[in-house]
N, C-alpha and C positions, 0 to 999 in steps of 0.2 A: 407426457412421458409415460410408457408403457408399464415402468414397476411402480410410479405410482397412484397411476391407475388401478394396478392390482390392490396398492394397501388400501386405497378408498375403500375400493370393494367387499375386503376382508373385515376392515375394519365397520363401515356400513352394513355388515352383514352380522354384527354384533351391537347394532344398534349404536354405533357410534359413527355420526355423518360428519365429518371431515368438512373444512372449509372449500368450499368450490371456489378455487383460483388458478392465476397463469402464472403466477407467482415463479416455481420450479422452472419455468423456460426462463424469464429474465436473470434466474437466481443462475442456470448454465450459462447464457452470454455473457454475463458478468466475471464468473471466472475463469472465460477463457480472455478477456481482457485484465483480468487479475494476474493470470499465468504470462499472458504476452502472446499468444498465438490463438489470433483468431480464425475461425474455419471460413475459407474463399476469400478472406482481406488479405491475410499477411501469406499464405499460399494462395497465387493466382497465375492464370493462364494469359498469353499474348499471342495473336498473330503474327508470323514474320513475313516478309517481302515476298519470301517465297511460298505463302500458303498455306506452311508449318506452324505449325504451334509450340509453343516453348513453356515452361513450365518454369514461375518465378519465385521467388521469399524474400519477402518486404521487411525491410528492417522495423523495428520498432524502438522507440524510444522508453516502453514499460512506466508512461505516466501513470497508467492507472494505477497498479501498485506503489509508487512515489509517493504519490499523493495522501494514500492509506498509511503509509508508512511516519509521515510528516505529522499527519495529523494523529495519528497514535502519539508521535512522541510530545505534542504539544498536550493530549490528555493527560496522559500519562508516563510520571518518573521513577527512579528509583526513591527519587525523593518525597513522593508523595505518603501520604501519613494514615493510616487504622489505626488506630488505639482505643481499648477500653479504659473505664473507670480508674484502672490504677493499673503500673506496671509490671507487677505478677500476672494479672490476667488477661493484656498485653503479649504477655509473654508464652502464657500457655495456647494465644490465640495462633501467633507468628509460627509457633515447634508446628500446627496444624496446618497451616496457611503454606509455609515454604519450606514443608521437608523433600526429599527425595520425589517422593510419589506425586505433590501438589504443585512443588514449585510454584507459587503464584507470583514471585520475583518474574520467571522466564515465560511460563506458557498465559499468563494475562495481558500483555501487550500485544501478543501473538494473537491471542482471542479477540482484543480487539481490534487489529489491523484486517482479520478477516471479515470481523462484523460489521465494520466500515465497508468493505469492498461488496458484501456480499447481502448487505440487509440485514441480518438476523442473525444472534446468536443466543445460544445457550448456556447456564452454570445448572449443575446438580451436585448437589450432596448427600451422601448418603456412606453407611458403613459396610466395611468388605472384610472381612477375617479379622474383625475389631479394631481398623482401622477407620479415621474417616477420610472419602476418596473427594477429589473433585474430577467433573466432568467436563469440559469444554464443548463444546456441540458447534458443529459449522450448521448454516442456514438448509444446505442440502439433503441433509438429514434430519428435518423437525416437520412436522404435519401438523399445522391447530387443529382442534376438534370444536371447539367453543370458547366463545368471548364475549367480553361487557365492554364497549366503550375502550378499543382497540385491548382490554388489560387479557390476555391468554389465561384464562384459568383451566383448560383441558386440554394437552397438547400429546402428542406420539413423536416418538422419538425410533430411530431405524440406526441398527447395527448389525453390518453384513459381512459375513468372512466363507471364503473359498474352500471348498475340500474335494478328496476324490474317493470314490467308492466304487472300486473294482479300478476299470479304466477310464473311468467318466467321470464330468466333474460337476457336484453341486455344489447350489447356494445355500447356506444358512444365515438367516435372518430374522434377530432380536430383536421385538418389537416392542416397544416399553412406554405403558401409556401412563402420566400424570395427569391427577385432577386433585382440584383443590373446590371446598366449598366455602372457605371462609372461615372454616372451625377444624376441619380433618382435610389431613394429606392422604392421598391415599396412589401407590404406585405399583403396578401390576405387570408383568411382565409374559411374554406369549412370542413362540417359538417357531420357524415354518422353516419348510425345506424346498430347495425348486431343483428342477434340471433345468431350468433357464432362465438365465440374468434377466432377461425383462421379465421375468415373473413372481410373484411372491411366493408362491406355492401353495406347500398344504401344512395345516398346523399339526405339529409332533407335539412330545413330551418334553417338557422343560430340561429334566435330568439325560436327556439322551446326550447333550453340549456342556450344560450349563448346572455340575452336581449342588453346589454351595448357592445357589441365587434360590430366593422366595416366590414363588408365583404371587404374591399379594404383601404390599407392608403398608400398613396403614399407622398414623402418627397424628396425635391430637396437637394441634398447633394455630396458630395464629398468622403464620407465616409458611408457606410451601417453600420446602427443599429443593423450589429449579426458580431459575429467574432468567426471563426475557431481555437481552439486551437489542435495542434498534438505535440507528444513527437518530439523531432528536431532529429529524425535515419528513415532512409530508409524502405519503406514500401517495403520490398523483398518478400509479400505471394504473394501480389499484385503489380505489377509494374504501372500497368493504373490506379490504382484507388485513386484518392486524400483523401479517407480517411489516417488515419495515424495506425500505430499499437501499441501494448503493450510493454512496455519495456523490462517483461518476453515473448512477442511473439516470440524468438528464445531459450528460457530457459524453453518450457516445459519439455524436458526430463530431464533435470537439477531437477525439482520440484519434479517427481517421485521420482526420485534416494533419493534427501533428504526424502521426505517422507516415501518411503521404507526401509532407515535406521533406521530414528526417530520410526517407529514402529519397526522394529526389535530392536535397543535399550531395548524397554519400553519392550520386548513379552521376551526379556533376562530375564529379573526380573521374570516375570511370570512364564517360563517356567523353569529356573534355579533355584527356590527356593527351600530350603532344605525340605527334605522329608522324614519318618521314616517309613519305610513298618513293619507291624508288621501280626501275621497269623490273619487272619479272626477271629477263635472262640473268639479272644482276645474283641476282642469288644461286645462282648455277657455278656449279664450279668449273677449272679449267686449269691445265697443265702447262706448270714454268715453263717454257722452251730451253731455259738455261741450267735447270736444276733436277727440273722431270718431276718437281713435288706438284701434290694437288692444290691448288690454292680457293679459297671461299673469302671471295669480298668483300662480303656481309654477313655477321651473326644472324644464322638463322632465328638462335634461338629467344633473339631480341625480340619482345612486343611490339618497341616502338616503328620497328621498319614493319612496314606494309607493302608488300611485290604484286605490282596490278600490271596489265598490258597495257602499251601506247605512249610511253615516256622516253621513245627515240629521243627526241629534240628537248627533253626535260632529265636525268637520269636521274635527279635528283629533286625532290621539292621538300621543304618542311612545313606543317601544319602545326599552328599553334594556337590552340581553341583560349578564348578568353574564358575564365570560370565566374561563375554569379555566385560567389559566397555569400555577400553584403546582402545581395537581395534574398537569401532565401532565410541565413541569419535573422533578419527582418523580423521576415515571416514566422519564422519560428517564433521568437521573442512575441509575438503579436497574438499568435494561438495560445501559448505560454500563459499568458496573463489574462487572456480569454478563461481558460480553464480554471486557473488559481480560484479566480475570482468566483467563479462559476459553483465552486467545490466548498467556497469558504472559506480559504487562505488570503486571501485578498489581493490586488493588484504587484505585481512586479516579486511578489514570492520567488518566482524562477525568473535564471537570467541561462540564455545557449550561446556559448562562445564559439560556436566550432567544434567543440569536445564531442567524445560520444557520448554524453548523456547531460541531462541538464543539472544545475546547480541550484541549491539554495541559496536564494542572494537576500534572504532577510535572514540574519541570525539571533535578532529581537523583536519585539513585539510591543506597540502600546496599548494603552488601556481603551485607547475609540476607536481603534483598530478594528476593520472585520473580522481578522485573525482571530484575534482575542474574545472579540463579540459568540465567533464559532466556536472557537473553546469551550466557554463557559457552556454554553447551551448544552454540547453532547455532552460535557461533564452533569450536569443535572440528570439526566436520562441513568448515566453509568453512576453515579453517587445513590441511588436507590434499589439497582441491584449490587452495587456492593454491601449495603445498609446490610440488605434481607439473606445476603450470603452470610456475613459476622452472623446474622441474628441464628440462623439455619445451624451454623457451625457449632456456635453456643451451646444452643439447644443439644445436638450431637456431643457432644462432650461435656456436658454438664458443666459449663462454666457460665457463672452467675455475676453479671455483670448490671451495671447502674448506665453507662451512658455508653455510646458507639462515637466516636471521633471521625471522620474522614476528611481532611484538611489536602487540597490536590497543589502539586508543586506550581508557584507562580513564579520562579527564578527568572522565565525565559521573557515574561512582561517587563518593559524597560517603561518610565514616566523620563521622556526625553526632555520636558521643560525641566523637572525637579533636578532633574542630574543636571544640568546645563547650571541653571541656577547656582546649586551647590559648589557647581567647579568655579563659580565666577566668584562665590563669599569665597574659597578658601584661595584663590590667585588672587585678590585685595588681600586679603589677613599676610599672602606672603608663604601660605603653606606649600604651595606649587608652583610651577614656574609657568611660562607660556607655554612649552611644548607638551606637558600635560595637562596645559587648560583644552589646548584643542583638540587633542586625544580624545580628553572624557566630554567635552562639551558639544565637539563635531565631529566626533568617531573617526577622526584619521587614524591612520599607521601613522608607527614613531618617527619614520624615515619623514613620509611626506608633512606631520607637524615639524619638523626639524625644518625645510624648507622652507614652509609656508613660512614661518615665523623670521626667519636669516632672511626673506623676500621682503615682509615688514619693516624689518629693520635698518633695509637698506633705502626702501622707502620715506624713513621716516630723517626728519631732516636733526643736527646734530648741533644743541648747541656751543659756539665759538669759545673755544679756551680762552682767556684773559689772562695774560701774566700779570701777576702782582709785580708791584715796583720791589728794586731794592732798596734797602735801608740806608740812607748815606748814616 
């Protein structure tokens, strides 16, 4: 990619060499299967009968954000827990963590819904008119400069906004490089101006944009002010490069295939619908002899009639195409559980009825579950940049703390023997009846335990009343 090409250069040319990757092109493919419109899949061209070319748009089914999304919520809850040492300083953490400006309730799940999709994400802290800010950082915009053992301790970060001067429009772009050595943070920021989007330009004066920002703030610490988040699976496009990749980064063929179905699905209905050929004159109108009105024998403006020549001897015929729902349903379902699995969520996650979009067909989780297996693991990667954020935060506010808590919500893991179990001690003890034995024990709906159980019972055989004698 052409701008950043440019920052390599800028940057290389201050003695700072950039990692050399292709990284940035997968990181574009990726989010235009994040967004749902990929360029020549989902707009594509066809030949017709006639020679013509027709110009198409492929439905999509928007798996790949789905999947980001699911997996976000199984990271992460509202319920999920940061706490310091005691709950004053809990508390002075949270007024920082989720006021107005931070939000980390709304814009952290979002951060990590992106960094699933897209490899790589960013956190910075730091203070702005005596505030402390956080920063969220898409993959897009992060440049490594140097690393140990995938860990980024030199990275550039890129912020670009549009302006116009006179009648023409530049680029200004904020370039803001962190390095960390182990004992000092240190973050620099460097300002350029272009007349053209692919290009970086040339470097200005900090205060010409930017009056209140420091061109240098350096900070003795143990812990750097920005933290790397990457999905916790192997970067196999790239083996040298410490950035991270997509979840779906080995499930784009998987993505077509859905998508190629789901439009053929929907192009069934379309192209399978019933159709009555009738001849041509039939759609011509022609005048009452007894009334003098115009008369039209057939709604033009009907789809279903089709006016072709040669249907003397036929005036009428109906066509009634049989539709391949089952099979292409199938299909779906088949891809479906392809992907899940593929991603991490495990077999039979999604179920396609027909609808326009697929469903979440597991609403819990066990504990030998892939599912769960996946969980845990990206939580490990994200419980260490959240660690170093409290710690970062801290430090920024002077708040003096003994211990960091992060406890991630486990609500949604079900242990389906223990539950089962437990429903079956408390229907002996008499606490419960049948219909919510097998509610909580085999996850029926109330309706269908009501049934199942009035089906049992009608099965089961009843024993013979005995009239006692009477007493002479």
């Amino acid at each position: 990619m052409k701008l950043y090409d440019s920052i390599n250069k800028a940057l290389a040319s201050q003695g700072m060499n950039t990692v050399a990757s292709d990284m940035q092109d997968y990181i574009a493919i990726w989010m235009q299967w994040y967004r749902g419109n990929v360029d020549k899949f989902h707009t594509y061209s066809r030949q017709l009968v006639n020679g013509s070319k027709r110009t198409y748009e492929r439905l999509t089914m928007n798996m790949a954000k789905k999947i980001c999304e699911d997996m976000t919520r199984l990271i992460w809850s509202e319920k999920t827990k940061i706490e310091l040492d005691n709950p004053e300083n809990t508390e002075k953490l949270w007024q920082i963590l989720d006021n107005k400006q931070n939000s980390l309730g709304v814009n952290l799940p979002k951060f990590i819904e992106k960094t699933l999709a897209l490899g790589t994400g960013m956190l910075v802290e730091y203070i702005q008119n005596g505030k402390i800010l956080l920063d969220y950082i898409d993959a897009d915009l992060i440049i490594p400069i140097s690393y140990n053992n995938s860990y980024i301790n030199e990275v550039a970060t890129i912020s670009r906004s549009q302006h116009k001067e006179g009648n023409k429009d530049i680029w200004v772009s904020l370039v803001t490089i962190h390095k960390f050595d182990g004992t000092v943070y240190v973050k620099q920021h460097k300002l350029y101006k272009s007349k053209n989007a692919d290009d970086l330009g040339t470097e200005i004066d900090l205060g010409s944009y930017y009056l209140n920002l420091e061109p240098q703030i350096e900070y003795k610490t143990n812990t750097p002010h920005f933290q790397i988040y990457r999905p916790n699976i192997v970067n196999n496009l790239d083996l040298d490069s410490p950035m991270g990749i997509s979840i779906f980064a080995n499930r784009v063929d998987n993505l077509k295939a859905l998508d190629f179905k789901y439009d053929s699905f929907f192009n069934e209905f379309q192209m399978g619908k019933k159709r009555i050929l009738i001849d041509r004159c039939a759609v011509k109108s022609a005048i009452d002899p007894t009334t003098g009105e115009n008369i039209q024998f057939f709604d033009t403006d009907d789809a279903t009639f089709m006016a072709i020549n040669g249907m003397e001897n036929q005036p009428v015929k109906d066509i009634d195409f049989s539709l391949r729902t089952e099979e292409h349903i199938k299909s779906i379902n088949t891809e479906l559980n392809y992907l899940s699995s593929g991603v991490g969520l495990g077999q039979d996650f999604y179920k396609f009825d027909g609808t326009k979009a697929a469903k979440t067909a597991t609403e819990v989780i066990s504990e030998n579950s892939d599912t769960f297996r996946s969980k845990v693991s990206h939580e490990i990667i994200l419980r260490d940049v959240l660690y170093d954020m409290v710690v970062a935060v801290c430090e920024l506010a002077k708040i003096n703390y003994q211990t960091i808590s992060i406890v991630f919500d486990d609500s949604v893991i079900e242990d389906k023997d223990a539950e089962a179990r437990q429903a079956l001690i408390e229907y002996n003890a008499g606490l419960i009846d049948k219909v919510e034995y097998f509610v909580r024990a085999h996850h029926m709906e109330k309706e269908q335990a009501i049934k199942y159980v009035s089906e049992i019972d009608k099965r089961t055989p009843k024993e013979a009343l005995v009239e006692e004698p009477e007493n002479e």
